[in-house]
N, C-alpha and C positions, 0 to 999 in steps of 0.2 A: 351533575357534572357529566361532559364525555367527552372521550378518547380520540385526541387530535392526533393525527397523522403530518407530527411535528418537526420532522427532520427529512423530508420527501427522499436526497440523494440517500443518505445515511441506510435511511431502512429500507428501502428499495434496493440496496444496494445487500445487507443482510437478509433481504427475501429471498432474492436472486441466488444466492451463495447458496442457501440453504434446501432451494428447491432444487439447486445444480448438483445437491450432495445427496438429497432423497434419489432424485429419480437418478442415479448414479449407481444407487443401492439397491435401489428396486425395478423400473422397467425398463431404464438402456441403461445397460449392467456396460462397463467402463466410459461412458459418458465425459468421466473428469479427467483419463487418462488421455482420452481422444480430442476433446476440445477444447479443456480448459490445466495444459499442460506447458507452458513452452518448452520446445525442446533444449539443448545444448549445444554448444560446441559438434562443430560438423554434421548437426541432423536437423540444419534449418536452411532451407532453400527458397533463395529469393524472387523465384519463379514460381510459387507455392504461395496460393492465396490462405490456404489451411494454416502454415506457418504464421502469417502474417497477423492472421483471426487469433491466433492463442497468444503472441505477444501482448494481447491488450486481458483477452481472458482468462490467464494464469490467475488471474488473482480474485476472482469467483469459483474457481477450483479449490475444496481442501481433500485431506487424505482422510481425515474420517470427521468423528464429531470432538472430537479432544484440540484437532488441529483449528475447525471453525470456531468453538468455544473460546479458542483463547485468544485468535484474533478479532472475535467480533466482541469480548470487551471491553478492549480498549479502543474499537471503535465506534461503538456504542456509547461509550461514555464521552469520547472527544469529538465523534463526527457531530454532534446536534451542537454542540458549544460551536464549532466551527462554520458550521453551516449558518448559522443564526450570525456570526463578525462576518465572516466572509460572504455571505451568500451562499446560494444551492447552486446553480451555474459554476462560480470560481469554485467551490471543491469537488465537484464533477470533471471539471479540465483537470482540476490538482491528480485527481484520484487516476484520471486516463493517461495522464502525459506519467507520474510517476510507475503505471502498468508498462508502461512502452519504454519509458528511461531501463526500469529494472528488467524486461524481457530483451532488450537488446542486448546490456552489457553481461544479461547469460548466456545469449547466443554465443559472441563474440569469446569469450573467456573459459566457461566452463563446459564441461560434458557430461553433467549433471540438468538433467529436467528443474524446471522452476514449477512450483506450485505453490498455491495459496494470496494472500491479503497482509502481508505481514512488512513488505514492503511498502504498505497502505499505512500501517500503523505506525512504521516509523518516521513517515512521513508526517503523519498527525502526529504525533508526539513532540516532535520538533519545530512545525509552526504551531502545534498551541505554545509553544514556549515564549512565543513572541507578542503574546496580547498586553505585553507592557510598553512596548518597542516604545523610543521617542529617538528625536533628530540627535545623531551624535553621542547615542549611549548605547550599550549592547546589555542586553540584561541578564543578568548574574545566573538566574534561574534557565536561560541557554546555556550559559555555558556551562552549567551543572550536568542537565539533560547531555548535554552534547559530549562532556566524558563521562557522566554514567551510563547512558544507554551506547551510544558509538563507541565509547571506550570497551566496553565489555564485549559487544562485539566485534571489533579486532581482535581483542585477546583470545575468544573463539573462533576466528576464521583460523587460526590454527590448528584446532582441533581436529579430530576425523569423527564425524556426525552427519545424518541427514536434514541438517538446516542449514538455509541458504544465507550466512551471514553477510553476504555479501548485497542480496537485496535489501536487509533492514539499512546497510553502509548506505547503499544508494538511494534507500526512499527518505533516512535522515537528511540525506545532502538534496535532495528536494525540497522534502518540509523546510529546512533551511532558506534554499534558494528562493524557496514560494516567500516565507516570513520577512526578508530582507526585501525582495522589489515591492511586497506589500505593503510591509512597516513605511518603506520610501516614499511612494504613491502615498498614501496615509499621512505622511508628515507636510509634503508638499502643497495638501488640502486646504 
């Protein structure tokens, strides 16, 4: 037997995070602060190619190894499922556009730093929800995902914590929005 390199975006994508967190730690000592941060509310300027670079790279940035652990398994577990229905290209765009959906609407809103993958995951979470989809039904198992995991995250955007519940809000409503023109296109087949 041997060892396929079976999910190409998935774990290139788990390399990348994890090399950005090593040498972050070890030879460019704030690395994650600096490039793989978006900033917040009033410290993002649109003249500022820097700015524009970490919109997309917040989320190969984490804060230590508790925070990549725990993002990377549930992506880990749902990017290869994913990758394999959808393609490695379409959850590449999913992965990039939902980096840029979640780093603008922190520009715009909060004055709190975005960091980490977690708006990735709930993006995967909620199109894997949809590998049932058919024309004219919505399936149950969304809508379970979508008050279990989004519900409890509202009830937390209340709280006062350092997690961005409001990126997991927006990559859910992604994986959403991916799952529904997907399922669509799918049906129309």
């Amino acid at each position: 037997m041997k060892v396929k390199y079976n999910a190409p975006v998935t774990l290139t994508f788990a390399l990348l995070s994890a090399l950005v967190l090593i040498l972050s730690q070890t030879l460019v000592r704030g690395l994650v602060s600096a490039w793989f941060t978006a900033g917040g509310k009033g410290s993002f300027s649109p003249g500022s190619i820097h700015g524009w670079i970490t919109l997309f790279t917040h989320v190969a940035g984490h804060a230590g190894w508790n925070h990549l652990f725990s993002n990377f398994a549930f992506i880990l577990l749902l990017g290869p499922i994913l990758e394999e229905s959808c393609g490695s290209r379409p959850l590449l765009v999913m992965i990039i556009l939902t980096a840029l959906v979640t780093g603008i609407f922190n520009v715009l809103f909060f004055r709190s730093s975005l960091l980490g993958a977690s708006g990735v995951v709930f993006m995967m979470i909620l199109l894997a929800s949809f590998t049932n989809f058919s024309r004219g039904e919505i399936p149950l198992t969304f809508i379970l995902v979508l008050v279990i995991y989004l519900g409890r995250e509202f009830i937390y955007s209340f709280s006062t914590n350092n997690v961005s519940e409001f990126a997991h809000i927006a990559g859910g409503f992604c994986g959403s929005l991916f799952g529904f023109f997907r399922s669509g296109r799918m049906s129309r087949k």
